[in-house]
C-alpha positions as CSV (number, residue, x, y, z in Angstrom):
1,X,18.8,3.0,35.5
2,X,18.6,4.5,32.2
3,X,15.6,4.2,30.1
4,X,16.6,2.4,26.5
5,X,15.0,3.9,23.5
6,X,14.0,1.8,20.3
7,X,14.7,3.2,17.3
8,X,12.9,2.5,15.1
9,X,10.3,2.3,17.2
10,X,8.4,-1.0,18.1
11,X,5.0,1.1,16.3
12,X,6.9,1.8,13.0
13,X,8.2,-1.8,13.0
14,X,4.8,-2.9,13.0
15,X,3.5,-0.4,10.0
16,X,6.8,-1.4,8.4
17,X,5.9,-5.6,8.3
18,X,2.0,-4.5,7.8
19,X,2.9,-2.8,4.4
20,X,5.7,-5.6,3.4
21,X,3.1,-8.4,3.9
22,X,0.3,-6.7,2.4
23,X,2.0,-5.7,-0.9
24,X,3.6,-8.8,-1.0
25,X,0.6,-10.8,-0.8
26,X,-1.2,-8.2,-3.1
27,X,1.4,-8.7,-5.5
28,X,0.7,-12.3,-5.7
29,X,-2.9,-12.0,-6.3
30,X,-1.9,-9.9,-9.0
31,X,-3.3,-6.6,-7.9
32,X,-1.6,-3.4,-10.1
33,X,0.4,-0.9,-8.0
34,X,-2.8,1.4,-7.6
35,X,-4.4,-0.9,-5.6
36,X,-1.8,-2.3,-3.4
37,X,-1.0,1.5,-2.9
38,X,-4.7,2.5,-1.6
39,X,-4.7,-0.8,0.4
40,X,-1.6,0.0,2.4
41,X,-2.9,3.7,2.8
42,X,-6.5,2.0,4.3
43,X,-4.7,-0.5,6.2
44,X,-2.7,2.2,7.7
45,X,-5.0,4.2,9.0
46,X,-7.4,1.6,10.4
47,X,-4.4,0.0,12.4
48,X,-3.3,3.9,13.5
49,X,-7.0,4.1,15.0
50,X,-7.4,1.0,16.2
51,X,-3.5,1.4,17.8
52,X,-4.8,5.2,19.1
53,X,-7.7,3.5,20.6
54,X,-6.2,1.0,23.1
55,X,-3.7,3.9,24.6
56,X,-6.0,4.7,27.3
57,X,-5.6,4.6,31.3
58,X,-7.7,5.0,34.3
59,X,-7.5,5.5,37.9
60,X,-8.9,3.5,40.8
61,X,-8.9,5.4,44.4
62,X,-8.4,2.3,47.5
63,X,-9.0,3.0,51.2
64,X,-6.1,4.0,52.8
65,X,-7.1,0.5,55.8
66,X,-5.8,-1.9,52.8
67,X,-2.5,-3.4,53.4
68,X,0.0,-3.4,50.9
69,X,-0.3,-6.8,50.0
70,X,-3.9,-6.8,49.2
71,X,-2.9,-3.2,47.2
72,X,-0.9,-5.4,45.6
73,X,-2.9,-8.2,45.0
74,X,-6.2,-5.5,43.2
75,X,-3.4,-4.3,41.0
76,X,-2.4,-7.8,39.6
77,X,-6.1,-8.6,39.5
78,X,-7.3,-5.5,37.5
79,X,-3.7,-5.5,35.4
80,X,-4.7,-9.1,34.5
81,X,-8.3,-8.3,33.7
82,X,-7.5,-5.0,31.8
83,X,-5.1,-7.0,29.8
84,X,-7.5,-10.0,28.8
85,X,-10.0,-7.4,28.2
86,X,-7.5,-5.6,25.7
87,X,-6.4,-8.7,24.2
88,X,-9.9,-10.0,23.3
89,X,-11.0,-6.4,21.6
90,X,-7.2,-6.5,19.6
91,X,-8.4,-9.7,18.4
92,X,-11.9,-8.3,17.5
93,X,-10.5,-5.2,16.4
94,X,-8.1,-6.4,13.8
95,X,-10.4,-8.9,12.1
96,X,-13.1,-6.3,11.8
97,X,-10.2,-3.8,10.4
98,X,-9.3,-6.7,7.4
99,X,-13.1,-7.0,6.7
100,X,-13.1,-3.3,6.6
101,X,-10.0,-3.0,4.2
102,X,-11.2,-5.9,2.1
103,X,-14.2,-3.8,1.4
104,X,-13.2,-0.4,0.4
105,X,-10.6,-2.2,-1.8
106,X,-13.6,-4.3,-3.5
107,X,-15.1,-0.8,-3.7
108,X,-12.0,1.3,-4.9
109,X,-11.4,-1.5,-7.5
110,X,-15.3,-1.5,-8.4
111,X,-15.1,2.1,-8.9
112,X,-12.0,1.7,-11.1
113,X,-13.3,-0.8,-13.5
114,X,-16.5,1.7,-13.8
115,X,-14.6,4.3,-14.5
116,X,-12.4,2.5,-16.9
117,X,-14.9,1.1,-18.5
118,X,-17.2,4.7,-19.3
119,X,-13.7,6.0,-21.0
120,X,-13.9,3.0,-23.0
């Protein structure tokens, strides 16, 4: 069977509706293009690590005496408790990512209205 490739793919999708909803909803709190630029850039990144981050594997070595059905059986168990596991730290992951953004764009916007106001 051939494999089916996405295009684009399912990770540029997801920066794609990232941006669109962030500079949408940016736009409506009335932020300037400056800002909604360096959020999207800082959102970015943080979903890029945090996306990096989850690609990891492991390998678990069984004793030859199991029988494929209880082979079978460890690999739904730890395939189920890897992906609660990765679920849970998503969910912890991306609301500690929007506190993060939030921040540096309180502080990048701080820093602007310092620096606007000393050229004043």
């Amino acid at each position: 069977m051939a494999k089916v490739l996405e295009f684009p793919s399912q990770e540029t999708r997801a920066y794609a509706f990232l941006e669109r909803e962030l500079r949408t909803l940016l736009t409506r709190k009335g932020a300037d293009e400056t800002l909604i630029d360096y959020a999207v850039d800082a959102l970015t990144s943080v979903y890029r690590d945090m996306t990096d981050a989850e690609r990891f594997s492991f390998q678990v070595d069984l004793p030859t005496s199991l029988s494929p059905e209880e082979v079978a059986k460890l690999d739904e168990q730890i395939s189920a408790g890897i992906e609660e596991l990765r679920s849970h730290h998503h969910t912890l992951a991306l609301k500690l990512a929007a506190r993060l953004v939030l921040t540096e764009m309180k502080l990048f916007q701080h820093e602007r209205e310092d620096t606007t106001s000393l050229n004043d």
